[in-house]
C-alpha positions, 0 to 999 in steps of 0.5 A, a space after each residue: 273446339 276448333 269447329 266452335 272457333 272458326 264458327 265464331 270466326 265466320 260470325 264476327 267475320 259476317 258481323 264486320 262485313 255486315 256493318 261495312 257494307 251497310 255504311 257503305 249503303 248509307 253514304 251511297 243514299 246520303 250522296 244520292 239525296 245531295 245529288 237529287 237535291 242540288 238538281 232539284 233545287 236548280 230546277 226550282 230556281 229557273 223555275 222561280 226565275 221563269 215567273 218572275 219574267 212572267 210578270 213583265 209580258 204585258 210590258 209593264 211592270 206590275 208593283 212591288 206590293 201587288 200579291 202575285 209579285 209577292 208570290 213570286 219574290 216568296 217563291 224566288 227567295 224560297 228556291 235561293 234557300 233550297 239552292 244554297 241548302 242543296 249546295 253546303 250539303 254537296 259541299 260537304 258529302 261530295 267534297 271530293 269530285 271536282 266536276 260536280 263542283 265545277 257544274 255547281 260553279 257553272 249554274 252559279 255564273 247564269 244564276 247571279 246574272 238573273 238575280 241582278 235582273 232581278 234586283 234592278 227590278 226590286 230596287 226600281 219597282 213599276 219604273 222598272 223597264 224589262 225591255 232594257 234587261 230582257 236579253 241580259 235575262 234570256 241569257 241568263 234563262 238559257 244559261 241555267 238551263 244548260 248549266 242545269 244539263 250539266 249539273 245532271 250529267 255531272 250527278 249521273 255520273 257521280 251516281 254511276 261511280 258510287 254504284 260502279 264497285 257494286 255492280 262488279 261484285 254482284 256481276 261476274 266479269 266476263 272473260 275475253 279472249 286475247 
């Protein structure tokens, strides 16, 4: 009777970790698709952003209503919807990590920068003059790309921790010697 008890005892006991551990699994993989999410859709934004720039290099600026600026406005408000996709979920499955979200803030300073750019031109259209926006806009390049580096080393870091309670149970620590 006492054998049967403890038997049920380790089942429930089994049961009970079972679950935990495969919940823990499951927002590990929820904050892991967050993190690849938002890193993702930054790339795509400077992305979205590089060709827009592209259409000034001959030094003129093409119509608004010329397919390849259409492509491109598609494109650009495509990579906006993913980014603030990206952003709300971060918002809320990493709520809690502060250097995340001052990474997320980071990207956010350059990235509006290159969408006021962006604006003059779609408000100005073939009257549009690059050269007069074309540092604001190298700024703004370079500032999203190194935004983005810290927005990845911030996610790395946000992954090593999530991943770090784990390494320790299946890897012994060592001893040392005092």
């Amino acid at each position: 009777m006492i054998s049967a008890l403890i038997g049920l005892f380790g089942v429930l006991v089994g049961v009970f970790l079972s679950q935990v551990f495969t919940i823990t699994q499951e927002s590990r993989a929820k904050r892991l698709d967050a993190l690849a999410g938002i890193v993702a859709a930054s790339g795509r934004i400077i992305g979205a952003y590089e060709r827009l720039f592209e259409l000034f290099e001959s030094g003129s600026s093409p119509p608004l209503d010329e397919d390849r600026v259409v492509k491109v406005t598609s494109e650009r408000l495509s990579a906006h919807t993913e980014w603030r996709e990206a952003c709300a979920r971060v918002e809320i499955i990493l709520a809690d990590d502060r250097h995340l979200r001052a990474a997320v803030n980071d990207f956010e300073i350059p990235r509006a920068d290159a969408t006021r750019v962006a604006r003059a031109y779609f408000q100005t259209g073939q009257d549009f003059v690059f050269a007069e926006y074309a540092e604001a806009e190298h700024a703004a390049w370079e500032g999203m790309k190194a935004a983005r580096l810290r927005l990845i080393t911030a996610a790395q870091q946000r992954a090593a921790k999530d991943s770090h309670w784990l390494i320790g149970l299946l890897v012994p620590r060592r001893r040392t010697k005092d």
